[in-house]
Backbone bond lengths (Angstrom), bond angles and torsions (degrees), N, CA, C in turn:
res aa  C-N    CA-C-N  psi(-1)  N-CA   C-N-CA  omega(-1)  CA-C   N-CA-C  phi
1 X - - - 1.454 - - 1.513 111.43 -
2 X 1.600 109.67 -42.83 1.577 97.88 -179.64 1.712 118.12 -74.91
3 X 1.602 137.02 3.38 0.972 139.70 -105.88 2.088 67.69 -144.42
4 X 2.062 110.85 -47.84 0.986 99.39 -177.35 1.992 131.85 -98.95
5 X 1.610 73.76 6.28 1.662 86.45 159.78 0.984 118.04 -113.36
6 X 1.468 138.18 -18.99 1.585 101.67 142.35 1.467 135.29 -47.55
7 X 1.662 111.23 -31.14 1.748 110.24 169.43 1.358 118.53 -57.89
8 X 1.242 117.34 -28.54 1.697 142.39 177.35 1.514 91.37 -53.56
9 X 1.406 120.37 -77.75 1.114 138.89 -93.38 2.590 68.03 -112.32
10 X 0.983 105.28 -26.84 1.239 125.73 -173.35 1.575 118.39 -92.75
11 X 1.604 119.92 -23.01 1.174 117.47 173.89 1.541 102.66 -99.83
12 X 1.816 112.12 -120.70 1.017 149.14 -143.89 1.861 75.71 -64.46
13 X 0.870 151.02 -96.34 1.628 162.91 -175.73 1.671 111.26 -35.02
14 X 1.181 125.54 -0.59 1.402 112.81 -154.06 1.674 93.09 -86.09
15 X 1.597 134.87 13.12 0.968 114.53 158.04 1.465 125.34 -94.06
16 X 0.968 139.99 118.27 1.345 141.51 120.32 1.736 127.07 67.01
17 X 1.442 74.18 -119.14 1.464 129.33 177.81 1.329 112.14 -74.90
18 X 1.222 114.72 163.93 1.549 110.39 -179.26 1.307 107.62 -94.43
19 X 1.870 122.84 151.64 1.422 112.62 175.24 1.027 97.65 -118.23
20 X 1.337 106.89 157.96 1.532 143.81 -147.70 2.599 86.93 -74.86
21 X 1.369 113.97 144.48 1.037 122.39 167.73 1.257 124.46 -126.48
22 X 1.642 125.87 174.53 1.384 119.59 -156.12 1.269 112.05 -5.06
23 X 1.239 102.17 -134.29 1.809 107.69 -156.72 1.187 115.85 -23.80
24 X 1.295 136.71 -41.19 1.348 157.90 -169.89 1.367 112.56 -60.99
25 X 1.784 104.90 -54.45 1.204 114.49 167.24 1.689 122.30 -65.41
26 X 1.429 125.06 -31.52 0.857 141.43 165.84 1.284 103.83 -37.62
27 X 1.380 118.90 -87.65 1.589 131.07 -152.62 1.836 95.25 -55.36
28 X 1.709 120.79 -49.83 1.334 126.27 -147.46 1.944 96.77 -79.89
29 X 1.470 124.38 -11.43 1.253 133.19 154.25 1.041 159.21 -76.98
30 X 1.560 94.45 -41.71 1.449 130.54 -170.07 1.602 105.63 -120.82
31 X 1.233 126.86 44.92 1.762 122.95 -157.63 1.660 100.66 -64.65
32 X 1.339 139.92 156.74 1.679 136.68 -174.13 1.410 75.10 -147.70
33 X 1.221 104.21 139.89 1.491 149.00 157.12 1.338 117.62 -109.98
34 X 1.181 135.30 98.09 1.749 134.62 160.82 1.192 116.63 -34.36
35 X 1.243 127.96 134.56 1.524 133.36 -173.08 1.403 85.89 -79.33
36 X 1.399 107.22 149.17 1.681 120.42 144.18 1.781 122.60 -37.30
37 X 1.189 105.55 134.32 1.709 85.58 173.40 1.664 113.35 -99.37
38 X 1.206 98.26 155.44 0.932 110.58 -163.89 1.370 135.62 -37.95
39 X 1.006 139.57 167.56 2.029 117.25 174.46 1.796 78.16 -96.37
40 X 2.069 88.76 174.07 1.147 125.76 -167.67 1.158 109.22 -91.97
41 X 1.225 109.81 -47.10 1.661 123.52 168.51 1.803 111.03 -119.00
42 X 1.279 113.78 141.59 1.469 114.39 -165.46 1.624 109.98 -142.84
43 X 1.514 112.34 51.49 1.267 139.23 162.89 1.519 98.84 23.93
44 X 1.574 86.17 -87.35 1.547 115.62 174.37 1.457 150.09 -44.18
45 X 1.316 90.99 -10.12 1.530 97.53 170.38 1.868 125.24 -104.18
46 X 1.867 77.14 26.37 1.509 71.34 -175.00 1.354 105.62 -116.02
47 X 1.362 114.56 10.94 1.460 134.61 169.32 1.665 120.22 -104.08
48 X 1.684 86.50 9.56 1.656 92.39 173.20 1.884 105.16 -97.03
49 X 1.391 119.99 157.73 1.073 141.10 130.99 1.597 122.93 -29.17
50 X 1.521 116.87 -74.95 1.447 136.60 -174.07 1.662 107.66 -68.91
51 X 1.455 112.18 -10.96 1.906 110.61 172.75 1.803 100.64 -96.94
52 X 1.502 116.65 -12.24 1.771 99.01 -158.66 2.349 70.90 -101.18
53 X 1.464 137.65 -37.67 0.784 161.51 177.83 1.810 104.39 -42.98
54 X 1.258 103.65 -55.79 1.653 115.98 167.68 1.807 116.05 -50.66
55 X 1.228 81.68 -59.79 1.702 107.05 173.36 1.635 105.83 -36.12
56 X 1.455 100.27 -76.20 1.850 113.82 -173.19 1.643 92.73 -59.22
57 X 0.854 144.40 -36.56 1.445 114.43 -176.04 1.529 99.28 -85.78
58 X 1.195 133.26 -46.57 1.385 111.47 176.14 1.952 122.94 -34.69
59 X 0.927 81.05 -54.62 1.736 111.52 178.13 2.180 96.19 -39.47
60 X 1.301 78.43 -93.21 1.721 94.45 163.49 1.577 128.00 -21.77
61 X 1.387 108.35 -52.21 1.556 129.05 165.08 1.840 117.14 -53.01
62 X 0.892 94.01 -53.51 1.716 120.59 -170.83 1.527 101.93 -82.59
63 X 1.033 131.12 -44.97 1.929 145.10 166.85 1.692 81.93 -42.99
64 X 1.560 106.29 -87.05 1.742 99.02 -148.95 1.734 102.98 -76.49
65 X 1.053 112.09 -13.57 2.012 106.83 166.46 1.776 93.17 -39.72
66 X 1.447 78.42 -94.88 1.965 96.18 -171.65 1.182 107.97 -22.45
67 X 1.773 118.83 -50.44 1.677 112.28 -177.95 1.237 137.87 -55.02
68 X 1.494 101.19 -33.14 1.643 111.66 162.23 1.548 124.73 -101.09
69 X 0.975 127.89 2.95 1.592 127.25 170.09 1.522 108.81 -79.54
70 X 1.608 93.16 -51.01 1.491 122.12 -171.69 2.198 101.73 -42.57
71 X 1.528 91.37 -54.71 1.345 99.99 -159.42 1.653 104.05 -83.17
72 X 1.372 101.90 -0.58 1.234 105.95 167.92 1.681 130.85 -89.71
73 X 1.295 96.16 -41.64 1.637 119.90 178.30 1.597 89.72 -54.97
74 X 1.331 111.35 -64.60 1.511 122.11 -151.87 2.001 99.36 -61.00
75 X 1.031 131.40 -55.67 1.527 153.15 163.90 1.725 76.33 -20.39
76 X 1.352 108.45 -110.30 1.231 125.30 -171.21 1.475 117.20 -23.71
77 X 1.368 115.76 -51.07 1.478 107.02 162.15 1.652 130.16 -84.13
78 X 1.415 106.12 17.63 1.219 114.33 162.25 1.516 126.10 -114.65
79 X 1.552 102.97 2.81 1.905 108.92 162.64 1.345 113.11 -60.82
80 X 1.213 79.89 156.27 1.802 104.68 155.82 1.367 118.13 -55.49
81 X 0.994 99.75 -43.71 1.650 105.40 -156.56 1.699 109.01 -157.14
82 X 1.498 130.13 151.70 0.915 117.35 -167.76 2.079 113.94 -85.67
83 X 1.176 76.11 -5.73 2.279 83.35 173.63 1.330 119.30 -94.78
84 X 2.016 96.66 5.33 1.649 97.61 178.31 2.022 99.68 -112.56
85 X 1.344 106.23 21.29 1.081 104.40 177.44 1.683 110.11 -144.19
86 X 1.463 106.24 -173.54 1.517 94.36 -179.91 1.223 123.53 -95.17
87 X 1.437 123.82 -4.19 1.731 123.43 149.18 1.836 87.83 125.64
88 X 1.372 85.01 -161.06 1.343 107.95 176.18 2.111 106.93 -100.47
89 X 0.885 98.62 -10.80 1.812 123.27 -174.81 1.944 94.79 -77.58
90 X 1.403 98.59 -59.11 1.481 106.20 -176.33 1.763 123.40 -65.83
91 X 1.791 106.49 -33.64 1.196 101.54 172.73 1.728 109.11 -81.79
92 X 1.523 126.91 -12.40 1.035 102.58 178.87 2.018 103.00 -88.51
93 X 0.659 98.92 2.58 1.719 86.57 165.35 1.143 112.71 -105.31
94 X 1.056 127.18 -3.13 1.734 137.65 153.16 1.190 106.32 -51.80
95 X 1.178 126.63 -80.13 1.818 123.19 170.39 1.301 115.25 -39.64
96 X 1.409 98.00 -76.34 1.583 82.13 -176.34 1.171 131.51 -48.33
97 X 1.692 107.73 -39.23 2.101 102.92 -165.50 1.757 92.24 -53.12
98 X 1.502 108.18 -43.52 1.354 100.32 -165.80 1.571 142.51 -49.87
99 X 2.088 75.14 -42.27 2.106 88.29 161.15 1.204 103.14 -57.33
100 X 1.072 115.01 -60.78 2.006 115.88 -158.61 1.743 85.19 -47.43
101 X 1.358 137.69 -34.98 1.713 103.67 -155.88 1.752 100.23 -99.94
102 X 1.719 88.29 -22.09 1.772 72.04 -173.71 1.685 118.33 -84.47
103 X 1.620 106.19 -12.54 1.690 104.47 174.00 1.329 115.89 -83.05
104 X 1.630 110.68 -12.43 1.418 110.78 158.15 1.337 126.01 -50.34
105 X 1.673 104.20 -66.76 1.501 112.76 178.54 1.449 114.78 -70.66
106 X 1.358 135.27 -7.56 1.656 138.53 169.70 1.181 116.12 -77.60
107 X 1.612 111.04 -61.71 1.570 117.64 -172.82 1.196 125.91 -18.19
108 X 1.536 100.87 -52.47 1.941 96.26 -172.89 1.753 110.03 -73.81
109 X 1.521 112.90 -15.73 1.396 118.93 160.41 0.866 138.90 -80.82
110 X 1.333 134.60 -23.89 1.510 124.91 -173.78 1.763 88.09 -171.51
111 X 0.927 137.37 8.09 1.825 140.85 145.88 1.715 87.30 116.12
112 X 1.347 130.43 -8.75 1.347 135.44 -163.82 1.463 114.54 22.97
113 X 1.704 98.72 94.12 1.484 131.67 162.87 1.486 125.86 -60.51
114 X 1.483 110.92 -75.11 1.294 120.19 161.12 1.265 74.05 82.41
115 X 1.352 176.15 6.98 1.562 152.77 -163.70 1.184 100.82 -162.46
116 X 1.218 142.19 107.63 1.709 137.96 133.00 1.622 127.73 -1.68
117 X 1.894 96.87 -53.66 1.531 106.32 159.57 1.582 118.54 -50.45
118 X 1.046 110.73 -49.37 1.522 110.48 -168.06 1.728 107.62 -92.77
119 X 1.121 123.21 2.48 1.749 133.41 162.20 1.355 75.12 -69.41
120 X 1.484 115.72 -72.30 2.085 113.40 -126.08 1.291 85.91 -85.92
121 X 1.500 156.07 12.57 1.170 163.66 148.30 1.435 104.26 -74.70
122 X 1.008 136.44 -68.38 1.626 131.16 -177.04 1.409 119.13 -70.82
123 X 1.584 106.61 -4.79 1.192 105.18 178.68 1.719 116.54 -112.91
124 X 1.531 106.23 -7.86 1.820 106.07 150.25 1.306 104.48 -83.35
125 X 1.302 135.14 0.09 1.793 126.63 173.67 1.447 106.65 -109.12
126 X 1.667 110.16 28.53 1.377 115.12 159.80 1.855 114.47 49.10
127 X 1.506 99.11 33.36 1.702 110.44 170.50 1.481 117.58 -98.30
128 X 1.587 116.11 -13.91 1.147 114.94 -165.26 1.837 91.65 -150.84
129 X 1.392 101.91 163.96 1.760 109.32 -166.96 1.127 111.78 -106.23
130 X 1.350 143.01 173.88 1.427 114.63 -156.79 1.881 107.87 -101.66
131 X 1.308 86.27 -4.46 1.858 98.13 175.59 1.237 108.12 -93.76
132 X 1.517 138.46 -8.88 1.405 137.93 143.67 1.248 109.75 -75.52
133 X 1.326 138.94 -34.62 1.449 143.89 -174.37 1.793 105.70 -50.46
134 X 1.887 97.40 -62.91 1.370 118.55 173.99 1.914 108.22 -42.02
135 X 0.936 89.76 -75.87 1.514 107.18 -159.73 1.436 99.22 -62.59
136 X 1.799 144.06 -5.88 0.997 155.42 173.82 1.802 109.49 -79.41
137 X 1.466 92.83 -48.45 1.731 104.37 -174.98 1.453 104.03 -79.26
138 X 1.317 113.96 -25.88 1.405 103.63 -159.05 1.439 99.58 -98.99
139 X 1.159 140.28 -32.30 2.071 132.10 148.14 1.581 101.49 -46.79
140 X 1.092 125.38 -45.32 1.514 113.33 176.74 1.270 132.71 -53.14
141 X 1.161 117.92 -31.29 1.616 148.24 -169.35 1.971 94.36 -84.19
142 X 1.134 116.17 -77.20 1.612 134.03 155.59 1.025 122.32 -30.49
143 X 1.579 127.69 -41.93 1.414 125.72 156.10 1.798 125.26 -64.73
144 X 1.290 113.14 -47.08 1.400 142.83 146.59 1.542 104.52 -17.45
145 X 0.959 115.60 -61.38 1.985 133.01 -147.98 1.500 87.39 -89.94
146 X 1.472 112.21 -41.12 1.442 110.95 -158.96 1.792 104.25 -77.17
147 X 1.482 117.85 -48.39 0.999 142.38 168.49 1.710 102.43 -39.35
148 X 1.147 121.87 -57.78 1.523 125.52 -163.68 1.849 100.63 -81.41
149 X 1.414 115.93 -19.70 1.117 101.21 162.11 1.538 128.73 -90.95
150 X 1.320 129.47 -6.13 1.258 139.17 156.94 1.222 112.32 -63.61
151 X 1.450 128.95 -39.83 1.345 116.32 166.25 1.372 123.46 -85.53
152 X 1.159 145.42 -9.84 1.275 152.80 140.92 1.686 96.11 -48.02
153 X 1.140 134.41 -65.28 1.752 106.16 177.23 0.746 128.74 -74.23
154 X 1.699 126.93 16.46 1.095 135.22 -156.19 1.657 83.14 -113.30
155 X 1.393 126.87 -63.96 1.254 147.20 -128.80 1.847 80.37 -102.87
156 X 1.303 132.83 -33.11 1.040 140.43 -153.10 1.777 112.49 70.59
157 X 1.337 131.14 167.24 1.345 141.41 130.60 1.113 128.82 8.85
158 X 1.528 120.31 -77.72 1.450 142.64 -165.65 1.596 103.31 -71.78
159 X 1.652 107.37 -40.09 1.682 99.18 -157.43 1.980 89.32 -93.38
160 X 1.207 101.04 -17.22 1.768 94.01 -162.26 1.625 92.24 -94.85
161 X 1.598 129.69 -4.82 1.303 95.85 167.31 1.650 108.35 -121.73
162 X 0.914 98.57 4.15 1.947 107.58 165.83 1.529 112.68 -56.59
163 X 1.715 98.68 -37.73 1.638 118.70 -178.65 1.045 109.81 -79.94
164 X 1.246 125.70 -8.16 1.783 132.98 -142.02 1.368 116.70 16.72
165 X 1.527 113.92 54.01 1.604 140.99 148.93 1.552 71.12 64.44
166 X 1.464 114.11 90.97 2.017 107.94 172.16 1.670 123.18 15.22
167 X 0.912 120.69 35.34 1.037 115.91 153.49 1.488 131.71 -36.37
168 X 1.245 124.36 143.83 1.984 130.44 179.11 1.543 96.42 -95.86
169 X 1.108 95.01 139.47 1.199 100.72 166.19 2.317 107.21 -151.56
170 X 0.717 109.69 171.67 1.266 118.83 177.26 1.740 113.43 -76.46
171 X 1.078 110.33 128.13 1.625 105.35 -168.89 1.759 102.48 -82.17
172 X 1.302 107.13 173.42 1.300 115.29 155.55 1.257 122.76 -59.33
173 X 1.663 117.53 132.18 1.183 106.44 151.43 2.065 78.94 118.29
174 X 1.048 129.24 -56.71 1.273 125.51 -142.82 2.170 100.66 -122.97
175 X 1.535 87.33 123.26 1.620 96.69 -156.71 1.780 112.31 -58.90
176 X 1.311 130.05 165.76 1.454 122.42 155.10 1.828 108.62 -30.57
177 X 1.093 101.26 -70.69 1.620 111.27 -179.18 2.221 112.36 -21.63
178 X 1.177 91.14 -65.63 1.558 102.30 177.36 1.582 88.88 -63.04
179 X 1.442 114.93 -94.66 1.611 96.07 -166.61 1.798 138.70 -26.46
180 X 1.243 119.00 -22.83 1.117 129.66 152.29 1.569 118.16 -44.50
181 X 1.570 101.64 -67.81 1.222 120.42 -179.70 1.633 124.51 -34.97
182 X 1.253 83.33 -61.04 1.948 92.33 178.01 1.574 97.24 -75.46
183 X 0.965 135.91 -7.89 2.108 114.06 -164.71 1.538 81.40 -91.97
184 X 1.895 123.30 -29.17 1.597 109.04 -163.39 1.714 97.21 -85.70
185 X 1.579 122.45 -26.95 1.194 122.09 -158.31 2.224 85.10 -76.67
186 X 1.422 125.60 -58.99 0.952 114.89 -174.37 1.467 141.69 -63.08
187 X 1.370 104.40 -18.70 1.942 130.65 160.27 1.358 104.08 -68.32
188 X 1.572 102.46 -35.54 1.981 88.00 -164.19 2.260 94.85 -77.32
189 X 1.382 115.75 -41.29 1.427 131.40 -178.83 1.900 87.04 -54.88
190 X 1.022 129.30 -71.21 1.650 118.81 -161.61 1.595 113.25 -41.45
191 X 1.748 103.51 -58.83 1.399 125.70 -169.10 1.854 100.89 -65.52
192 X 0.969 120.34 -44.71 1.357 121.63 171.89 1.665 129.24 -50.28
193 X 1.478 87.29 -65.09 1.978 106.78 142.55 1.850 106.65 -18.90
194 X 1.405 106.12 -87.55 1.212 133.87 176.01 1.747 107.12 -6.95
195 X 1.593 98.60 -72.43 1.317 113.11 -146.92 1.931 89.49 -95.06
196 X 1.231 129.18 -23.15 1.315 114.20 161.30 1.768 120.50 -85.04
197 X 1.432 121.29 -19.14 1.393 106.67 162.17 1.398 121.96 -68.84
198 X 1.391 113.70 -10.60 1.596 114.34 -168.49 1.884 110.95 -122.16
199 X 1.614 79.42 18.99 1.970 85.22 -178.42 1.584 100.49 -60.66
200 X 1.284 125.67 141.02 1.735 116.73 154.74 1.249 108.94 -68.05
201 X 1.170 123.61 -39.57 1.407 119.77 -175.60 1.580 133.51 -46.57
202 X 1.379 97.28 -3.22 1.346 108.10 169.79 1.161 128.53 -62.86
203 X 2.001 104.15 -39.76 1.072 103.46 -167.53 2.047 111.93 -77.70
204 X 1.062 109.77 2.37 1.489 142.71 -161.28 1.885 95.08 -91.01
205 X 1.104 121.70 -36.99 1.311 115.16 -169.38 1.782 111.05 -99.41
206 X 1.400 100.07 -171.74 1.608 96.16 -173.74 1.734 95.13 -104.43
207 X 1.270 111.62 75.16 1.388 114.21 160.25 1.548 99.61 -106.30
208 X 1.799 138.63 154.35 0.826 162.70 -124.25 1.941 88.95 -159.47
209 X 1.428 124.78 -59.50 1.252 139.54 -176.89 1.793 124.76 -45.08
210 X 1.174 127.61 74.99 1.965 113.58 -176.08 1.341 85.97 -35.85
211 X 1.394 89.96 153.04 1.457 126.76 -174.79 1.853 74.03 -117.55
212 X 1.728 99.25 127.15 1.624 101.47 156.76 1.807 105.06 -122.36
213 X 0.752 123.65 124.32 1.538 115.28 -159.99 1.285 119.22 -85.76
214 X 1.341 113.86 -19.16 1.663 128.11 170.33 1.782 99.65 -62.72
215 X 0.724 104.67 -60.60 1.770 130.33 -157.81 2.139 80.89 -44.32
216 X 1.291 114.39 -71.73 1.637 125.61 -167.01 1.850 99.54 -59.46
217 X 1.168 114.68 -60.28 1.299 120.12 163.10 1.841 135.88 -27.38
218 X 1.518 94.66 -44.01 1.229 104.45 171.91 1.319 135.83 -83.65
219 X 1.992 97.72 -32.43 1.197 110.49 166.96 1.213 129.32 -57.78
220 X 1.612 105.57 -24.38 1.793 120.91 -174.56 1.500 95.92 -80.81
221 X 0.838 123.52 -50.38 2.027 104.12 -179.50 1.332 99.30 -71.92
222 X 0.955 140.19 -39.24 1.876 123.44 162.20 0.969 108.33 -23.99
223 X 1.573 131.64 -83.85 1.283 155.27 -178.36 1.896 112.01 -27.14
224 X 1.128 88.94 -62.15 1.469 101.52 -170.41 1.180 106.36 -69.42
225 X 1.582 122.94 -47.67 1.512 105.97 155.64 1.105 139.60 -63.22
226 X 1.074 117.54 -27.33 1.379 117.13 -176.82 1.834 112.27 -64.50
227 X 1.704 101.06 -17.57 1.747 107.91 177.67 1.041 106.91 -91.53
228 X 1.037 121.84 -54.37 1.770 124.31 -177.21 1.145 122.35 -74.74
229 X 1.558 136.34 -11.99 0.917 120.23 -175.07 1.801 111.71 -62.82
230 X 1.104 138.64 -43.49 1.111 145.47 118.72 1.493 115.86 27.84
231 X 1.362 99.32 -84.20 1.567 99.74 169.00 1.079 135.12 -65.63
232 X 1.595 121.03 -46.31 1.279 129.42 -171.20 1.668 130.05 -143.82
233 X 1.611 85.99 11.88 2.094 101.83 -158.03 1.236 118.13 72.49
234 X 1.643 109.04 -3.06 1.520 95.69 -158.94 1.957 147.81 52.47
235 X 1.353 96.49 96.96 1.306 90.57 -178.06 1.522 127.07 -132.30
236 X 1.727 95.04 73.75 1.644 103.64 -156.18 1.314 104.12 -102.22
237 X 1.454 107.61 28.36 1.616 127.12 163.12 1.423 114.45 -100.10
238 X 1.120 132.71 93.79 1.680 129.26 -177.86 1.944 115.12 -60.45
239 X 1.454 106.28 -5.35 0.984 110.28 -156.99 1.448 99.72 -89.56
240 X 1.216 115.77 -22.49 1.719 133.03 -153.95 2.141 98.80 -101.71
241 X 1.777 106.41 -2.80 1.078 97.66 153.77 1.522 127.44 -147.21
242 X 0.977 104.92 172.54 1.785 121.11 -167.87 1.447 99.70 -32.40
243 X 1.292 141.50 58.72 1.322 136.45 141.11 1.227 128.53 -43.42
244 X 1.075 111.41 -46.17 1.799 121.32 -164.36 2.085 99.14 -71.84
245 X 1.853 111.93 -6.66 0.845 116.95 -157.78 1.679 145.57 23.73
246 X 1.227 152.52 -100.19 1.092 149.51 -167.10 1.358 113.48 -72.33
247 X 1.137 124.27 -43.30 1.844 107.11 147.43 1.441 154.70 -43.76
248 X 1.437 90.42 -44.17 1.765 93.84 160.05 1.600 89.51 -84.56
249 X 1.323 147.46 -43.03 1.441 91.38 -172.85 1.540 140.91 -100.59
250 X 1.602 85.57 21.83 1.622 107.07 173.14 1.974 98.56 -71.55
251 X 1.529 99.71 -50.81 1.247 90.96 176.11 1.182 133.18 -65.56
252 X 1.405 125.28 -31.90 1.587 137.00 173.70 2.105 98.48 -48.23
253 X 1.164 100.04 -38.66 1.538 95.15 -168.36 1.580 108.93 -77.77
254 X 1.536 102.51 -16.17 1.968 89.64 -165.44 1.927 79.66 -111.15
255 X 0.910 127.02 28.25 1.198 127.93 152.24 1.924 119.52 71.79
256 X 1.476 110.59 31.44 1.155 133.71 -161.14 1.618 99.78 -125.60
257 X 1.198 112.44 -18.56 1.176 104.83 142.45 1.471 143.61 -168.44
258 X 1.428 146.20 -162.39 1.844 116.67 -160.23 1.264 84.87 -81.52
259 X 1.445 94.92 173.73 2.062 118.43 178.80 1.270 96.45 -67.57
260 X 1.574 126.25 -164.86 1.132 111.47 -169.54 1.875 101.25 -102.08
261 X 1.063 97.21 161.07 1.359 109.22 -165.12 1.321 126.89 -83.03
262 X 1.467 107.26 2.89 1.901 144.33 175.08 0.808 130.50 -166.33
263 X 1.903 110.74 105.50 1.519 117.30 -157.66 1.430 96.82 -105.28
264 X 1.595 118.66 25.84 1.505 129.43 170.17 1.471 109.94 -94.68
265 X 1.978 123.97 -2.32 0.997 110.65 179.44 1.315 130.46 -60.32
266 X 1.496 139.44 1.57 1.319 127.48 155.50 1.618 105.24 -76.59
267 X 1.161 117.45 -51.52 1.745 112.36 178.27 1.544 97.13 -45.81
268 X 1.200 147.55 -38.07 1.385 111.82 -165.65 1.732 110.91 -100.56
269 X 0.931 81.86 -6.49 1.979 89.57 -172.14 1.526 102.13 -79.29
């Protein structure tokens, strides 16, 4: 007997003292420290490798997004009929599956944005500097352009501007006012997404659950498309329109390059 309370007294019990529970236990385990935020200007990262490296995968990310949504939207709006295509159901898992695979394979590179919205979102929450911000939107925009011209030779001329290369536009029936509404209600749901799949603080609390952040991320442009398309196609991607303004559409006109690729850019701005 004494032989099995010392094993007692040596395993599961051999503490003491009392240990600290929930919350308590939380903080005295799991301690979180807030990162610094970011600087405004960041000299230095422009003499890195891993900032021009961030860039090309953004770039890269945003190229094959546009390439497959693009060729998807356009497909679908070039059936016969809607049972000879994959619906409005199919292009919204087009976006999304795509976020979910390309912020998978980005993240550990460049946090994989894929959106302008969600750059200039992490970068009023002081996560990113404003010379990564720049140089983030502006491969995005370039990847975008590049993307929409692969499917224009893909799709040819005739079929990619009959479609007006998927363009958003506001449906029947439902005013500027509403279309506004949903592009701010579905940008504000993505970017929000965004910044709670990628909280650290997770790892800080008593969740039990991996957090995979693509997986929540992707589902939210599902979602949002799958409502709005309806209203407006949805275009809570800034990247997918004429941002870069009077250049792409100087070029769209002398035929060097597609029209612009979201004729919802007043609805989202």
């Amino acid at each position: 007997m004494e032989g099995r309370e010392d094993g007692v007294r040596l395993g599961t019990h051999r503490f003491g003292e009392r240990r600290p529970l929930g919350t308590e236990a939380q903080i005295h385990d799991k301690d979180y420290q807030e990162p610094p935020a970011a600087p405004l200007f960041e000299v230095a990262e422009l003499f890195c490798w891993s900032f021009y490296r961030a860039a090309i995968a953004e770039f890269i990310a945003t190229f094959l997004f546009l390439y497959i949504t693009l060729l998807t939207a356009i497909q679908v709006s070039n059936s016969p009929s809607k049972c000879s295509s994959v619906g409005a159901l199919g292009v919204s898992w087009a976006f999304g599956g795509m976020i979910f695979v390309l912020v998978y394979c980005t993240a550990g590179i460049s946090g994989g944005h894929i959106n302008p919205a969600v750059t200039f979102g992490l970068f009023v929450g002081r996560k990113l500097s404003l010379t990564r911000t720049l140089f983030y939107m502006v491969m995005q925009c370039i990847g975008a352009i590049c993307g929409a011209i692969v499917v224009k030779g893909f799709e040819g001329n005739s079929v990619f501007e009959l479609h007006n290369g998927g363009a958003n536009v506001v449906s029947d029936g439902y005013t500027q006012l509403a279309g506004l509404g949903a592009e701010i209600i579905g940008t504000f749901l993505l970017v929000y997404t965004v910044f709670s799949a990628t909280d650290a603080k997770f790892s800080a609390r008593d969740s039990r659950v991996p957090i995979l952040a693509p997986l929540p991320i992707g589902f939210a442009v599902f979602l949002v498309h799958l409502a709005t398309i309806p209203i407006t196609g949805t275009g809570i991607n800034p990247a997918r329109m004429d941002i870069l303004g009077g250049t792409i559409r100087r070029g769209s006109v002398s035929g060097l390059l597609p029209p612009s690729c979201d004729k919802g850019i007043s609805i989202q701005v």
